[in-house]
C-alpha positions as CSV (number, residue, x, y, z in Angstrom):
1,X,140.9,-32.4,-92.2
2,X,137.9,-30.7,-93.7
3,X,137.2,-31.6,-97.2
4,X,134.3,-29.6,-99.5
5,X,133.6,-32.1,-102.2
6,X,132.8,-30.6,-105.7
7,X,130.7,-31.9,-107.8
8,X,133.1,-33.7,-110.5
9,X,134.0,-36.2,-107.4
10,X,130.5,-37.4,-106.7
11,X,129.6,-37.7,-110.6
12,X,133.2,-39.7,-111.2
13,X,132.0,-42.1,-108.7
14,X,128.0,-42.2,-109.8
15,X,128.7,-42.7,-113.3
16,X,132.2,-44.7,-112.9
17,X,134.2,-42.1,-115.2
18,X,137.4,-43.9,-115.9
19,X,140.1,-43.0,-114.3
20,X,138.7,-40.9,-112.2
21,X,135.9,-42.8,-110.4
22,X,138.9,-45.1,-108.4
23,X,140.6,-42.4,-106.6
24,X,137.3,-40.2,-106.3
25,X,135.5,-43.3,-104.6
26,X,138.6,-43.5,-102.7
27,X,138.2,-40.0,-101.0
28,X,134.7,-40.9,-100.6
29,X,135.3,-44.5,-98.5
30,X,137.9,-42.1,-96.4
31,X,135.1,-39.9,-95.3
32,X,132.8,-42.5,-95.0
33,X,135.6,-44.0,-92.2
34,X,135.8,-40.9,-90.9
35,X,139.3,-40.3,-91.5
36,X,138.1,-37.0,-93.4
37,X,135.4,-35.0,-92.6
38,X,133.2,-34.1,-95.4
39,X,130.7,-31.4,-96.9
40,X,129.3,-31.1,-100.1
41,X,127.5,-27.3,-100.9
42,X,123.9,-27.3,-101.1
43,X,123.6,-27.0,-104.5
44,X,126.0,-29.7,-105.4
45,X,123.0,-31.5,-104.4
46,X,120.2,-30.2,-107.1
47,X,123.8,-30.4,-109.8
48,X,124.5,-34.0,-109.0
49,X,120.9,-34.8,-109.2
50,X,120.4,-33.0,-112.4
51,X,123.5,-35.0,-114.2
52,X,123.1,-38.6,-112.7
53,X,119.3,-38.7,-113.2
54,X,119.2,-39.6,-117.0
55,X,121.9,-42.6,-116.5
56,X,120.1,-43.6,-113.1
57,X,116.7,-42.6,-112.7
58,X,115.3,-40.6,-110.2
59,X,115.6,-43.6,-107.6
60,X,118.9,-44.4,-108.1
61,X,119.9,-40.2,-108.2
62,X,118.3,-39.9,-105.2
63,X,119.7,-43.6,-103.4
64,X,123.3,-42.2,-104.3
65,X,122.5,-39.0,-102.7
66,X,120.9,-40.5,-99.5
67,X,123.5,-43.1,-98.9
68,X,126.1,-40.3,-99.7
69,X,124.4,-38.6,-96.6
70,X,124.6,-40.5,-93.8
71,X,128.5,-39.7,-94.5
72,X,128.9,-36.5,-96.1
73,X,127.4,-33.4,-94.4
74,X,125.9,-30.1,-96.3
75,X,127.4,-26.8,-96.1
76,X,125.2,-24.0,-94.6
77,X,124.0,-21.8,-97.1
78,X,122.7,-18.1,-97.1
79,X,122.3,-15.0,-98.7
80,X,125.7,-13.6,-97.3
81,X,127.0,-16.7,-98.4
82,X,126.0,-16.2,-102.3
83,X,126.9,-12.1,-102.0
84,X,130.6,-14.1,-100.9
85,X,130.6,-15.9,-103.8
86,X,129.8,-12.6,-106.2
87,X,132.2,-10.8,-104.9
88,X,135.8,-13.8,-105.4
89,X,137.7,-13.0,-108.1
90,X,136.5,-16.6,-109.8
91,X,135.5,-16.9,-113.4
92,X,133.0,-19.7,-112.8
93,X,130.3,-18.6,-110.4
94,X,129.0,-22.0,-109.5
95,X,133.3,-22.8,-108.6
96,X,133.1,-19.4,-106.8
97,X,130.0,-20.8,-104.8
98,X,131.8,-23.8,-104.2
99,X,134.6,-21.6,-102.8
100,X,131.8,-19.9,-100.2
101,X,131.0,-23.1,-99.2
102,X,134.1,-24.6,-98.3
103,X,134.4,-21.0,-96.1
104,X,131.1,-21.8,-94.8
105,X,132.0,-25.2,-93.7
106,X,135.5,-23.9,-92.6
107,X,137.1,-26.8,-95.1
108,X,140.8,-26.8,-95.5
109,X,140.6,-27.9,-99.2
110,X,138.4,-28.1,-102.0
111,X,138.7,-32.2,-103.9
112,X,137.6,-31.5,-107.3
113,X,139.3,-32.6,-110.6
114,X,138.9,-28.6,-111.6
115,X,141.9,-27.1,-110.2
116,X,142.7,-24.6,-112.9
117,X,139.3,-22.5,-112.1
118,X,139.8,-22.5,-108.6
119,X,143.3,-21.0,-108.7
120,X,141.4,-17.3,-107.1
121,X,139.3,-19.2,-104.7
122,X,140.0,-18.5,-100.9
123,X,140.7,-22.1,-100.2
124,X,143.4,-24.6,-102.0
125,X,142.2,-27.1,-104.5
126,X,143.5,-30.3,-104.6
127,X,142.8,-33.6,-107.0
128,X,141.2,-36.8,-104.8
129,X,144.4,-38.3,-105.8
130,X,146.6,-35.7,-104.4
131,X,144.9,-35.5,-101.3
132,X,144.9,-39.2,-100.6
133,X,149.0,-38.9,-100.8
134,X,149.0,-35.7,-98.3
């Protein structure tokens, strides 16, 4: 199975967001096993970054993302890839370029805590939680 990690998941874990953080770091000790394979989009990246920094500091920010890394591959990215993400039928465009990149990276679901905005999107969304039981 090919996950694309959203955003929520990786700042549930960061800044232990009760109750979220158990079954997000869950998902993430799964891929790190290899059990699933996961891809986070490139700007997830820059997004996590930008959130986690003030609580962490730009070490630790950065320590979460390198560690998260040697387990957790990036989506390609491109200009065809944004014009994708323009043209879903999603309200959000940062969801709907979360969308392109689970296309990108050929994911079979989306984990993300957002499932209402990602109703449109080309892939299915599922909660961590939900996709641990599947």
């Amino acid at each position: 199975m090919i996950v694309l990690i959203d955003n929520d998941i990786l700042i549930d874990v960061a800044l232990n967001r009760i109750p979220y953080a158990a079954p997000a770091g869950q998902l993430l000790e799964a891929v790190e096993r290899r059990d699933i394979t996961g891809f986070v989009a490139w700007h997830t990246i820059a997004n996590f970054y930008y959130l986690v920094q003030p609580k962490h500091g730009s070490e630790g920010a950065k320590d979460f993302i390198l560690d998260l890394l040697q387990f957790v591959e990036v989506a390609r990215a491109s200009t065809q890839d944004v014009r994708y993400a323009a043209s879903l039928p999603m309200r959000d465009f940062e969801d709907a370029m979360q969308a392109a990149a689970a296309v990108a990276c050929r994911a079979t679901v989306i984990a993300t805590r957002n499932i209402r905005d990602y109703k449109r999107a080309p892939v299915r969304a599922v909660t961590p939680a939900r996709l641990l039981q599947e």
